[in-house]
C-alpha positions as CSV (number, residue, x, y, z in Angstrom):
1,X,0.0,0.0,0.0
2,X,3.4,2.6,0.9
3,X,4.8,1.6,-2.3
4,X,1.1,2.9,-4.1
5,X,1.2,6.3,-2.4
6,X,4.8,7.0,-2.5
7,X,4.6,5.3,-7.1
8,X,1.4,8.3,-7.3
9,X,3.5,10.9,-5.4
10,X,6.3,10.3,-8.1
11,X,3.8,10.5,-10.9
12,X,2.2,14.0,-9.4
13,X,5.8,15.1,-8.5
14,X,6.9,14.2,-12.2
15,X,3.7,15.5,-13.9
16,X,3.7,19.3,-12.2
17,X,7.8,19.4,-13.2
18,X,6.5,18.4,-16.4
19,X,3.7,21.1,-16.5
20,X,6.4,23.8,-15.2
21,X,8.5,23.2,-18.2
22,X,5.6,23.4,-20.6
23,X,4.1,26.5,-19.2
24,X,7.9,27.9,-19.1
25,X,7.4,27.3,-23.2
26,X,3.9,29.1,-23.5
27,X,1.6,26.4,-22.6
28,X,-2.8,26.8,-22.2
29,X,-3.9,28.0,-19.0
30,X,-4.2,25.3,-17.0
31,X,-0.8,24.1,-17.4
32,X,0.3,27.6,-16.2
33,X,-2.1,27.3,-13.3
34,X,-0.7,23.7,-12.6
35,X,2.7,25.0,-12.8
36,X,2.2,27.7,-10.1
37,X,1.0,24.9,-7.9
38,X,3.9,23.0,-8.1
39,X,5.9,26.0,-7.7
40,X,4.3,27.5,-4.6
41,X,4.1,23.6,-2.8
42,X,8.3,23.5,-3.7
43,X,8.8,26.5,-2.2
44,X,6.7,25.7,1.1
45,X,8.9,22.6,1.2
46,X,12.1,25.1,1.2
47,X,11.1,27.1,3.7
48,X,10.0,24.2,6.3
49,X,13.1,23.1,5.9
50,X,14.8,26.5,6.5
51,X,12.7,26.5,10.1
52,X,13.3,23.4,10.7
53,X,17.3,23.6,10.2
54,X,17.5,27.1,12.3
55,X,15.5,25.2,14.6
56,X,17.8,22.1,15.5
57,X,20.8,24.4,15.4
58,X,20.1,28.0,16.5
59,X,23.2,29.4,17.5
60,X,24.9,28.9,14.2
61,X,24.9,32.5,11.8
62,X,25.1,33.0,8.5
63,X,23.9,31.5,4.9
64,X,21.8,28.2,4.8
């Protein structure tokens, strides 16, 4: 049952990378819309792992 979920996260993962690309080349709207998705959920991924890496190790400075 993992290996399901983890084989259709793959396939959405590979599909809104694949829908970026395409709406980076002038695609219709919805694979712009798709696109924005995908970029907006990557970039809430970055920046729980920025607070979670500040969090473990707070009194080190500088550039992630």
């Amino acid at each position: 049952m993992i290996m399901l979920v983890l084989a259709g996260v793959v396939v959405l993962a590979a599909f809104g990378c694949g829908c970026v690309v395409w709406a980076a080349r002038g695609g219709p709207r919805w694979v712009r819309g798709v696109a924005a998705v995908t970029l907006t959920a990557g970039e809430l991924v970055r920046a729980v792992q920025r607070s979670d890496r500040r969090r473990r190790n707070p009194t080190q400075s500088g550039n992630d």
